[in-house]
PyMOL Python script that loads the backbone (N, CA, C, O; Angstrom):
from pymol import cmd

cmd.read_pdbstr("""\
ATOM      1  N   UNK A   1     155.547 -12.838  84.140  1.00  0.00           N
ATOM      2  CA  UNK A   1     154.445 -11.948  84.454  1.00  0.00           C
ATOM      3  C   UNK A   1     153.198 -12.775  84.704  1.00  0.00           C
ATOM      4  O   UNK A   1     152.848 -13.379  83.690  1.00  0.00           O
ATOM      5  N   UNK A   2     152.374 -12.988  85.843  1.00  0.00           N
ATOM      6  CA  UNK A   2     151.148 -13.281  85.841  1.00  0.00           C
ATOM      7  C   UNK A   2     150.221 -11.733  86.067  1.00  0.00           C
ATOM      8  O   UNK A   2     150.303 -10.600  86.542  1.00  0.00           O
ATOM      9  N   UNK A   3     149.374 -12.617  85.378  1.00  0.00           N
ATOM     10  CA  UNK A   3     148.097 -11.313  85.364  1.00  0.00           C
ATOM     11  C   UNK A   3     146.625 -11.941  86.215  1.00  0.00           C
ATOM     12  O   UNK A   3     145.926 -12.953  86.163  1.00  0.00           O
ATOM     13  N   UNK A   4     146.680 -10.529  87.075  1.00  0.00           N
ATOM     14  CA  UNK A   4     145.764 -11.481  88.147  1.00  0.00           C
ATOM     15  C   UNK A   4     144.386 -10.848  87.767  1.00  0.00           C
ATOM     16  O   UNK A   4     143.515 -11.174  88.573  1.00  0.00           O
ATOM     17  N   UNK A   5     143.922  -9.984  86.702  1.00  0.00           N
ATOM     18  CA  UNK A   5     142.615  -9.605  86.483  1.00  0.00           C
ATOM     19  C   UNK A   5     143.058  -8.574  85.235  1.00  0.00           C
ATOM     20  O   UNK A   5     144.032  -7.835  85.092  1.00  0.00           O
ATOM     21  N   UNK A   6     141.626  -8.935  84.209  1.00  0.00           N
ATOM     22  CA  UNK A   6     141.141  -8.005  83.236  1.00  0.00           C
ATOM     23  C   UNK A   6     140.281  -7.423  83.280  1.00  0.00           C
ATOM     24  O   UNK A   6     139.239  -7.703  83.873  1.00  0.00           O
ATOM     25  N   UNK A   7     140.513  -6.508  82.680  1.00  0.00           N
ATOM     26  CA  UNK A   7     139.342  -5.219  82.112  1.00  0.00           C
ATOM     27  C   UNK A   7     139.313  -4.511  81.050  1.00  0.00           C
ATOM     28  O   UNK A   7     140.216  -3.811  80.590  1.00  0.00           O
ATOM     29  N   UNK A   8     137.704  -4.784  80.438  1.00  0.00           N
ATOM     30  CA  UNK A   8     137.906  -4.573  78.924  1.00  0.00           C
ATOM     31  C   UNK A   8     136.647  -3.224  78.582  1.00  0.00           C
ATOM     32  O   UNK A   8     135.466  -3.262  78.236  1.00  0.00           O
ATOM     33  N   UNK A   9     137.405  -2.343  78.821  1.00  0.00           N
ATOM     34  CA  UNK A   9     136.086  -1.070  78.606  1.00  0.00           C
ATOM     35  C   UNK A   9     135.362  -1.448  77.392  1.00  0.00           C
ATOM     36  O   UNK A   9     134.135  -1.546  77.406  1.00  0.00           O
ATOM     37  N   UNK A  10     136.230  -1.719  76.084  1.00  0.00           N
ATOM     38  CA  UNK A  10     135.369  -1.747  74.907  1.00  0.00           C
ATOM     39  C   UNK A  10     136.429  -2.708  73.901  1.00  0.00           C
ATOM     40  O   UNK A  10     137.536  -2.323  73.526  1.00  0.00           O
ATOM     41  N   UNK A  11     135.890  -3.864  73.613  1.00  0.00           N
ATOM     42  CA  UNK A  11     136.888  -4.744  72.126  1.00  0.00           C
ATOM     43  C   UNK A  11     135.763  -5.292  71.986  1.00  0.00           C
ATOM     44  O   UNK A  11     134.880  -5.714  72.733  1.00  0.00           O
ATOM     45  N   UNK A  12     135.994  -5.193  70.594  1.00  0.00           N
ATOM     46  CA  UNK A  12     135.164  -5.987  69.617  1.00  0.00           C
ATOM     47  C   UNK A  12     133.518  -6.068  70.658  1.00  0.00           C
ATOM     48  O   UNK A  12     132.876  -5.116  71.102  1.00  0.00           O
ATOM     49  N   UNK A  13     133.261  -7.376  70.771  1.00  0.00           N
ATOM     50  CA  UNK A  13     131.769  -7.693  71.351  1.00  0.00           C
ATOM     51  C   UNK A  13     131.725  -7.241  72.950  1.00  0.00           C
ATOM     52  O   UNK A  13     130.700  -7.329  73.625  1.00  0.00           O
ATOM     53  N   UNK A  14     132.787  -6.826  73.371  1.00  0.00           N
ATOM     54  CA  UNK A  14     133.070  -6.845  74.735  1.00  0.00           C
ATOM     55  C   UNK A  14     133.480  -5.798  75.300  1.00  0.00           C
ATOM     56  O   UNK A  14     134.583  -5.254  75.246  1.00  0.00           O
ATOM     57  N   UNK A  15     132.220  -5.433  76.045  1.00  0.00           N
ATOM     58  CA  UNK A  15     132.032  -3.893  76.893  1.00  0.00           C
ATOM     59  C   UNK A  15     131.817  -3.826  78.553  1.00  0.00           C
ATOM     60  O   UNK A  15     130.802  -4.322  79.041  1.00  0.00           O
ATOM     61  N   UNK A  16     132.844  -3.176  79.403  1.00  0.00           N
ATOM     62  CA  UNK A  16     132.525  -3.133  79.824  1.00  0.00           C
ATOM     63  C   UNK A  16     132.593  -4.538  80.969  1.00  0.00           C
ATOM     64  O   UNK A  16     131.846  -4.707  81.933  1.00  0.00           O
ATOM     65  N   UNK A  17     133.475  -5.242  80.614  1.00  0.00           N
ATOM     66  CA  UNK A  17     133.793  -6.803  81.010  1.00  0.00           C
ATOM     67  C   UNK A  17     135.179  -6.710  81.886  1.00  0.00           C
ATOM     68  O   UNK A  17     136.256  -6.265  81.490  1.00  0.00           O
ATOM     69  N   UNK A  18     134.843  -7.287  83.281  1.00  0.00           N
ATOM     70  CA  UNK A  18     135.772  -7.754  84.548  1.00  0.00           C
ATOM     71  C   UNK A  18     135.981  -8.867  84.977  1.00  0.00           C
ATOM     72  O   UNK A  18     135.145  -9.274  85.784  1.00  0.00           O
ATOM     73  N   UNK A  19     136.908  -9.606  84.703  1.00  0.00           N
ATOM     74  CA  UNK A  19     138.014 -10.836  84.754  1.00  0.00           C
ATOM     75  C   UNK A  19     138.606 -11.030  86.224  1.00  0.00           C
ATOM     76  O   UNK A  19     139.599 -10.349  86.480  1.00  0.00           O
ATOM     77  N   UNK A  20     138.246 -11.654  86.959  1.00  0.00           N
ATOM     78  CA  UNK A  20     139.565 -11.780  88.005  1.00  0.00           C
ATOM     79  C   UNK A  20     138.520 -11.762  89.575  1.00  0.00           C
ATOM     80  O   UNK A  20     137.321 -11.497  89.664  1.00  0.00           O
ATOM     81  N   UNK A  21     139.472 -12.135  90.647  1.00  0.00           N
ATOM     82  CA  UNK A  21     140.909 -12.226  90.370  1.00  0.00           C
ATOM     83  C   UNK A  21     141.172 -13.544  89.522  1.00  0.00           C
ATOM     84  O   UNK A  21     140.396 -14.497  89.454  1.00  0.00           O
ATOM     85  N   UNK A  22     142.167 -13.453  89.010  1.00  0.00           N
ATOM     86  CA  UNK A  22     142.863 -14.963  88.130  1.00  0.00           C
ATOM     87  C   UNK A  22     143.315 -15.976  89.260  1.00  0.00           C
ATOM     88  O   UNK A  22     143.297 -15.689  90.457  1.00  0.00           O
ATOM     89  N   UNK A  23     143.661 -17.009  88.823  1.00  0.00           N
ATOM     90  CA  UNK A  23     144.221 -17.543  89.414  1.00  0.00           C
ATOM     91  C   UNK A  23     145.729 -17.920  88.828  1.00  0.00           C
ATOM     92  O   UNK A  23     146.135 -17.588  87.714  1.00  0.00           O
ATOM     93  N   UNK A  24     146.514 -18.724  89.866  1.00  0.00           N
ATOM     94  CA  UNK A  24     147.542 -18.226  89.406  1.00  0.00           C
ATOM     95  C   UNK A  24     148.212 -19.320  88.542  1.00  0.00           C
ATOM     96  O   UNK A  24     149.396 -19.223  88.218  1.00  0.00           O
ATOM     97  N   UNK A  25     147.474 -20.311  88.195  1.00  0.00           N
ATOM     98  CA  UNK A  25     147.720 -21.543  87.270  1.00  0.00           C
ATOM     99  C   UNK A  25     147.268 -21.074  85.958  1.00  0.00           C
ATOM    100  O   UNK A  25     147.439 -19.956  85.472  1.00  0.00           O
ATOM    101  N   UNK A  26     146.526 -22.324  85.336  1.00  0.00           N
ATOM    102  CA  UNK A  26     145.986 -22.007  83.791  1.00  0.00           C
ATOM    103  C   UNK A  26     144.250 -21.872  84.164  1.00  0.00           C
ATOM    104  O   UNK A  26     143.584 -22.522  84.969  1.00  0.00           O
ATOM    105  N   UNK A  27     143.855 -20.792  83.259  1.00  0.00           N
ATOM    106  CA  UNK A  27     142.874 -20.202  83.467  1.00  0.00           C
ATOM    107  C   UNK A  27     142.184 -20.530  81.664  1.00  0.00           C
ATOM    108  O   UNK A  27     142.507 -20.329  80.493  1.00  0.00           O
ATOM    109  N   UNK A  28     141.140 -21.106  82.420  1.00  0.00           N
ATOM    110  CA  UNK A  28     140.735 -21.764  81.007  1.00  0.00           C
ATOM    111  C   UNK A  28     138.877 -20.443  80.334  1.00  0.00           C
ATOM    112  O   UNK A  28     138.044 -20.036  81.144  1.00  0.00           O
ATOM    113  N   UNK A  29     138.839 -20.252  79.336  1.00  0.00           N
ATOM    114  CA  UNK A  29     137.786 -19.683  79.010  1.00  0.00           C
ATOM    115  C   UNK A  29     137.127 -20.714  77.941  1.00  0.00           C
ATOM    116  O   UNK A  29     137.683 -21.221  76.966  1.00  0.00           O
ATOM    117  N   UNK A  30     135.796 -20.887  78.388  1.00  0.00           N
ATOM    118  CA  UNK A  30     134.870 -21.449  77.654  1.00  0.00           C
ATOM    119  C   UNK A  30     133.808 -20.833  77.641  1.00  0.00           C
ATOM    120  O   UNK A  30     133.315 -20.311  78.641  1.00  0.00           O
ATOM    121  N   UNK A  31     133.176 -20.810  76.175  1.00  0.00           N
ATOM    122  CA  UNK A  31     131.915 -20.546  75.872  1.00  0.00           C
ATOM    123  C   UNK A  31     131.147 -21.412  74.474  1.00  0.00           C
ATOM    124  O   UNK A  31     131.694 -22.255  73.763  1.00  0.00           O
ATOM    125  N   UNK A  32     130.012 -20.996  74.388  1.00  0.00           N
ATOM    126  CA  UNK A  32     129.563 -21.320  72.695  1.00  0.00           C
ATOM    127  C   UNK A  32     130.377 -20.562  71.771  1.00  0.00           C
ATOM    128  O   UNK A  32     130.874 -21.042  70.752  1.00  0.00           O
ATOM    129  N   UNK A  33     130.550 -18.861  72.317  1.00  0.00           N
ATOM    130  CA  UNK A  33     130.361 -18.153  70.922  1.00  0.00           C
ATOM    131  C   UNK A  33     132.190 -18.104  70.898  1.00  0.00           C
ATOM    132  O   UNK A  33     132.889 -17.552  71.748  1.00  0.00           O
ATOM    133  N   UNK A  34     132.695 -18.882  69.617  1.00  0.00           N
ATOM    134  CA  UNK A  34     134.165 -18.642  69.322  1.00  0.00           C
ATOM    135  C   UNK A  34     134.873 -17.552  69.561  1.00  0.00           C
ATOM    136  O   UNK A  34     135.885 -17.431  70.252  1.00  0.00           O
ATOM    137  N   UNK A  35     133.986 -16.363  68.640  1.00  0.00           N
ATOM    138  CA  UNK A  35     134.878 -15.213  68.709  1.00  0.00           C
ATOM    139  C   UNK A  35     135.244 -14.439  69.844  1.00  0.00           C
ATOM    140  O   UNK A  35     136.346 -13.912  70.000  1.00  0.00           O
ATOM    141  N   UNK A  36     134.139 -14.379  70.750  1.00  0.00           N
ATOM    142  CA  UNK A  36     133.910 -14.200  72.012  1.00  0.00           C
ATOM    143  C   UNK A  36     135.615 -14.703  72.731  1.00  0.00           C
ATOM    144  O   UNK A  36     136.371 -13.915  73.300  1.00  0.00           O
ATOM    145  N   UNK A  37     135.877 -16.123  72.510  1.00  0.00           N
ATOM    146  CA  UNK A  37     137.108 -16.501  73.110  1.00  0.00           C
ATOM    147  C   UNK A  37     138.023 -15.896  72.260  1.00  0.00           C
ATOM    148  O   UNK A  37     138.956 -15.232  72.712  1.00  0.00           O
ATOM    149  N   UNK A  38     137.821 -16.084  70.911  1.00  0.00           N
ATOM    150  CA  UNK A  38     139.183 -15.299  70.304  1.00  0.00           C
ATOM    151  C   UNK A  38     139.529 -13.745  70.808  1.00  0.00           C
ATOM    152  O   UNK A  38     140.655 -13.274  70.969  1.00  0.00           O
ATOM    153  N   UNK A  39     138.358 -13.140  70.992  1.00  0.00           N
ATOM    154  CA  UNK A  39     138.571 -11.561  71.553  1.00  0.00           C
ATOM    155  C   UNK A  39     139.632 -11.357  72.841  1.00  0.00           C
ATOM    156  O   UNK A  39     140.643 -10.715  73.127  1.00  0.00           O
ATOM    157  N   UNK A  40     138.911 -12.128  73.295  1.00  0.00           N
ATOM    158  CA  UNK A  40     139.636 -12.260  74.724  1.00  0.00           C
ATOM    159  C   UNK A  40     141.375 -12.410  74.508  1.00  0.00           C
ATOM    160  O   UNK A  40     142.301 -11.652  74.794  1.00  0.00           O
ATOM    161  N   UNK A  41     141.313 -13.901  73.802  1.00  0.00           N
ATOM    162  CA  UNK A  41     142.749 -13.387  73.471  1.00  0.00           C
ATOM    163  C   UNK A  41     143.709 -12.546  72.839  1.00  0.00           C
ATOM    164  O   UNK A  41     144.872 -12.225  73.086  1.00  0.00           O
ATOM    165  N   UNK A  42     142.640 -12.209  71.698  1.00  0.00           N
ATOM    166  CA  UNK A  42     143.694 -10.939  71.081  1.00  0.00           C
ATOM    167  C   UNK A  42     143.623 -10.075  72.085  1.00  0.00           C
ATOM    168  O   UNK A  42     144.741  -9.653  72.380  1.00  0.00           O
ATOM    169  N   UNK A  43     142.465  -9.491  72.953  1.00  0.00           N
ATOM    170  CA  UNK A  43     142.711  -8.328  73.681  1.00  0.00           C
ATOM    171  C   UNK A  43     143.902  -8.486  74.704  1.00  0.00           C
ATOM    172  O   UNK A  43     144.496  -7.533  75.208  1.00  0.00           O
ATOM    173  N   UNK A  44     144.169  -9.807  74.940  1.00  0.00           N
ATOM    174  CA  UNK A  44     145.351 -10.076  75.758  1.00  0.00           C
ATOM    175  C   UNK A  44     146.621  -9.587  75.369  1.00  0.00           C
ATOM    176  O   UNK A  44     147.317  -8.652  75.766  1.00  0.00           O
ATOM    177  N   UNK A  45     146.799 -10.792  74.150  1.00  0.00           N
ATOM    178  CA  UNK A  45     147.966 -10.432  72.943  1.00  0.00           C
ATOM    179  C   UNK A  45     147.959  -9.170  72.659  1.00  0.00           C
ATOM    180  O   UNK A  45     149.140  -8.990  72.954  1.00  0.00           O
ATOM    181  N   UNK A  46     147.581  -8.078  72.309  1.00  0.00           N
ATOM    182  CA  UNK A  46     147.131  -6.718  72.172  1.00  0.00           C
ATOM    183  C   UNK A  46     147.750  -5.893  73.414  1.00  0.00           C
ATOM    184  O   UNK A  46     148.918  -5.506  73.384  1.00  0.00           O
ATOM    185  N   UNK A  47     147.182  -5.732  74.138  1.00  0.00           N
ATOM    186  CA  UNK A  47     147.697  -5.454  75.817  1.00  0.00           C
ATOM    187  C   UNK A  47     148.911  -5.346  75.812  1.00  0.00           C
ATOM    188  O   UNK A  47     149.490  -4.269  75.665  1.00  0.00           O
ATOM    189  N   UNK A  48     149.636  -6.773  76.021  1.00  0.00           N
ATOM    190  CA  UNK A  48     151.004  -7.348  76.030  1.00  0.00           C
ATOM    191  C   UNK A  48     151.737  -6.730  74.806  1.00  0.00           C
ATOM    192  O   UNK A  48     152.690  -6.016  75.120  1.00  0.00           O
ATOM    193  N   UNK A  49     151.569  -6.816  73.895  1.00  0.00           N
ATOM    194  CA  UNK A  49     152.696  -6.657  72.588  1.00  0.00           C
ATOM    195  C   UNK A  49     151.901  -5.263  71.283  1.00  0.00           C
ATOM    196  O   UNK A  49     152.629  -4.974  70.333  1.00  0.00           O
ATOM    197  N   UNK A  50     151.105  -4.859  71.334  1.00  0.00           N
ATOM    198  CA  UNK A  50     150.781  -3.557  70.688  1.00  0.00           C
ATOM    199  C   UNK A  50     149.684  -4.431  69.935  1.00  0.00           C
ATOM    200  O   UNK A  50     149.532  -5.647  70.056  1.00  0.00           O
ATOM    201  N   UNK A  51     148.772  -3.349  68.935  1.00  0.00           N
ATOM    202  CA  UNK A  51     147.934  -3.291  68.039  1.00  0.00           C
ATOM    203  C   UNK A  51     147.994  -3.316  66.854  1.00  0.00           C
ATOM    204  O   UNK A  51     148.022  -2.269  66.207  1.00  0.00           O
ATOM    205  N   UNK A  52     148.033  -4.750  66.176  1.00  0.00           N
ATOM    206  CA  UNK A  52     148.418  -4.933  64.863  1.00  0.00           C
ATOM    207  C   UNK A  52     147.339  -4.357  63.827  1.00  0.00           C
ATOM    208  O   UNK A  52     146.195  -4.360  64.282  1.00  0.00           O
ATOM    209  N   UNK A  53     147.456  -3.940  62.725  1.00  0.00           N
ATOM    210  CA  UNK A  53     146.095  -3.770  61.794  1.00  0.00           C
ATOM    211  C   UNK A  53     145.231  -4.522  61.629  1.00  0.00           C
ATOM    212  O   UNK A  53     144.068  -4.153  61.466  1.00  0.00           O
ATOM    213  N   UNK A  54     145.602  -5.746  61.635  1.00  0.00           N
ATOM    214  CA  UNK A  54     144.684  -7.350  61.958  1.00  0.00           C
ATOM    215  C   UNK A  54     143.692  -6.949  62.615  1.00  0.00           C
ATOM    216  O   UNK A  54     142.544  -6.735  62.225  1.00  0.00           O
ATOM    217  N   UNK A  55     144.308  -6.809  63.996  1.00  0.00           N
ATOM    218  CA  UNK A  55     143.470  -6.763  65.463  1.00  0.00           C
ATOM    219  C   UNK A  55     142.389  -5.659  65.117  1.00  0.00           C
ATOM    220  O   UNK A  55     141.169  -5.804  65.044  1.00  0.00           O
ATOM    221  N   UNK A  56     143.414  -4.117  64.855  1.00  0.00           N
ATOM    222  CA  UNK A  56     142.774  -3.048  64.803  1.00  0.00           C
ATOM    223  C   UNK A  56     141.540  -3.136  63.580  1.00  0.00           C
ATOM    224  O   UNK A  56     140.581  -2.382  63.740  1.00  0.00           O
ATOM    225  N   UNK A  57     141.546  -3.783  62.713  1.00  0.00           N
ATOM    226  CA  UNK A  57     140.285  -3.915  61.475  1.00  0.00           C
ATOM    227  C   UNK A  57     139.506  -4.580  62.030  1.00  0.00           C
ATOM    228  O   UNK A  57     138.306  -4.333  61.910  1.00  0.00           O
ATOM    229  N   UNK A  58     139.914  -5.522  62.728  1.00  0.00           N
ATOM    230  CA  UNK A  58     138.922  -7.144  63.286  1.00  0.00           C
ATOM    231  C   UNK A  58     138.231  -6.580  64.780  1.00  0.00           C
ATOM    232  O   UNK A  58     137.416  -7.307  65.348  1.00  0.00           O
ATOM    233  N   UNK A  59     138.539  -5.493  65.264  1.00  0.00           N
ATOM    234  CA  UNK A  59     137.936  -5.410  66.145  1.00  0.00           C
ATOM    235  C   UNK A  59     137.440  -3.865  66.932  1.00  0.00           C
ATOM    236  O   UNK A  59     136.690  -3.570  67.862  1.00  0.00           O
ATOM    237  N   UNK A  60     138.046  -3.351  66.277  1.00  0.00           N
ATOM    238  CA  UNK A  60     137.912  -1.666  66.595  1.00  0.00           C
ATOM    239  C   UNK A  60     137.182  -1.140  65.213  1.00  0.00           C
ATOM    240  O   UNK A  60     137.581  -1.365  64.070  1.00  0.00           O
ATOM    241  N   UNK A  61     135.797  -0.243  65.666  1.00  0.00           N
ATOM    242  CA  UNK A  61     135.439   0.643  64.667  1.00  0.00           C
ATOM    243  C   UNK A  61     136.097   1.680  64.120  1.00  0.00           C
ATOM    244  O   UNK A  61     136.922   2.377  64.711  1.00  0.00           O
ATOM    245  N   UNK A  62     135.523   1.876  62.269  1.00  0.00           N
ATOM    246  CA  UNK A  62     136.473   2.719  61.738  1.00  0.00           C
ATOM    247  C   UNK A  62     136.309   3.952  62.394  1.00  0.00           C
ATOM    248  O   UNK A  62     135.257   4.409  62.841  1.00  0.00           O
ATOM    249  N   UNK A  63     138.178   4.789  62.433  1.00  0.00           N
ATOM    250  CA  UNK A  63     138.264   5.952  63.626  1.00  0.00           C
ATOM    251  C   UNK A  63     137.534   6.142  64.492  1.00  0.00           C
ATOM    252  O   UNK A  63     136.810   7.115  64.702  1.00  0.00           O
ATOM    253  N   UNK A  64     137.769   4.616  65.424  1.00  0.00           N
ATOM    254  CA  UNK A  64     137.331   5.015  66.721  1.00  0.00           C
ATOM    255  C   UNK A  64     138.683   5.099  67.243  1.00  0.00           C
ATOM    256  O   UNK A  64     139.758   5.011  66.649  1.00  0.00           O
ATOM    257  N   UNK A  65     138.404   5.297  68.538  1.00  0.00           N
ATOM    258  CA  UNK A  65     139.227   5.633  69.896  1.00  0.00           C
ATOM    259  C   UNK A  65     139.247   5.318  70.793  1.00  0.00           C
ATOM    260  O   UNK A  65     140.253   5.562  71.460  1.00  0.00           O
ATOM    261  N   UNK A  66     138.161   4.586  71.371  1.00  0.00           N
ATOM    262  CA  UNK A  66     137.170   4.242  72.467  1.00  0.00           C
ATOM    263  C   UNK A  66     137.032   2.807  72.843  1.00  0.00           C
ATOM    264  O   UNK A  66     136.168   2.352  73.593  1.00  0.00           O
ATOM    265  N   UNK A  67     138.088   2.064  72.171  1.00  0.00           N
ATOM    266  CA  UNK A  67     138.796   1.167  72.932  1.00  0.00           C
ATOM    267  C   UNK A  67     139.418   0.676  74.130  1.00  0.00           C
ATOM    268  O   UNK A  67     140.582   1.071  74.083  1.00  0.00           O
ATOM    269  N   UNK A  68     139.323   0.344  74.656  1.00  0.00           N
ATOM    270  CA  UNK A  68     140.788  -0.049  75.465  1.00  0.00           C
ATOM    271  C   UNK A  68     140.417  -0.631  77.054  1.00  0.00           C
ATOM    272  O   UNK A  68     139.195  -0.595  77.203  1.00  0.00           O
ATOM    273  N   UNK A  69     140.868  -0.965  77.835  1.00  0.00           N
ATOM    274  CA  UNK A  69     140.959  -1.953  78.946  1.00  0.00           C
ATOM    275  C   UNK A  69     142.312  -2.311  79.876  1.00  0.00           C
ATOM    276  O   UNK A  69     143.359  -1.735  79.581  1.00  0.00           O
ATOM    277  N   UNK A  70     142.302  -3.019  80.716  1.00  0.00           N
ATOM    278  CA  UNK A  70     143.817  -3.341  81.577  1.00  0.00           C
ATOM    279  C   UNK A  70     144.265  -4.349  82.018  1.00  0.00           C
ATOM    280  O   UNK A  70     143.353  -5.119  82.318  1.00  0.00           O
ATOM    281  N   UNK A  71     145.598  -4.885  82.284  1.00  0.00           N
ATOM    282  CA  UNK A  71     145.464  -5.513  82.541  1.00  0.00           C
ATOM    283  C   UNK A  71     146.401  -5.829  84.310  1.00  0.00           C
ATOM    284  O   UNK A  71     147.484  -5.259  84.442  1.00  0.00           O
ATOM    285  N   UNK A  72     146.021  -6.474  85.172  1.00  0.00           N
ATOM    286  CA  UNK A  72     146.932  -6.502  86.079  1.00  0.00           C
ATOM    287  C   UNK A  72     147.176  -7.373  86.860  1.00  0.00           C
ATOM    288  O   UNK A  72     148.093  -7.236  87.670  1.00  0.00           O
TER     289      UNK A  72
END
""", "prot")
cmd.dss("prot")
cmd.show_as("cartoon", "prot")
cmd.util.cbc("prot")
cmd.orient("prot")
């Protein structure tokens, strides 16, 4: 599976955020702020394989809903 663009309506620090197109090698993310990169990947990992309680405590407000994003 390559994924040629993201979209992240709402995770953790990240609203509203459009990725792409990708390219079709390795796609590197850099910034200062760590978590910022970690988000990104769980929202990936997340996407791909479901929503662990981890993820869901670490990054979704309590009973929210209003999550979520795509990937393609």
């Amino acid at each position: 599976m390559q994924i040629a663009k993201m979209q992240i309506d709402r995770f953790g620090a990240w609203t509203d955020l459009a990725l792409g197109p990708l390219s079709s090698g390795v796609n590197v993310y850099w910034g200062q702020e760590t978590a910022h990169r970690a988000a990104l990947i769980d929202f990936t990992r997340s996407m791909l394989y479901g929503f662990d309680q981890a993820v869901h405590d670490a990054y979704l407000r309590p009973g929210s809903r209003d999550a979520g994003g795509s990937l393609a």
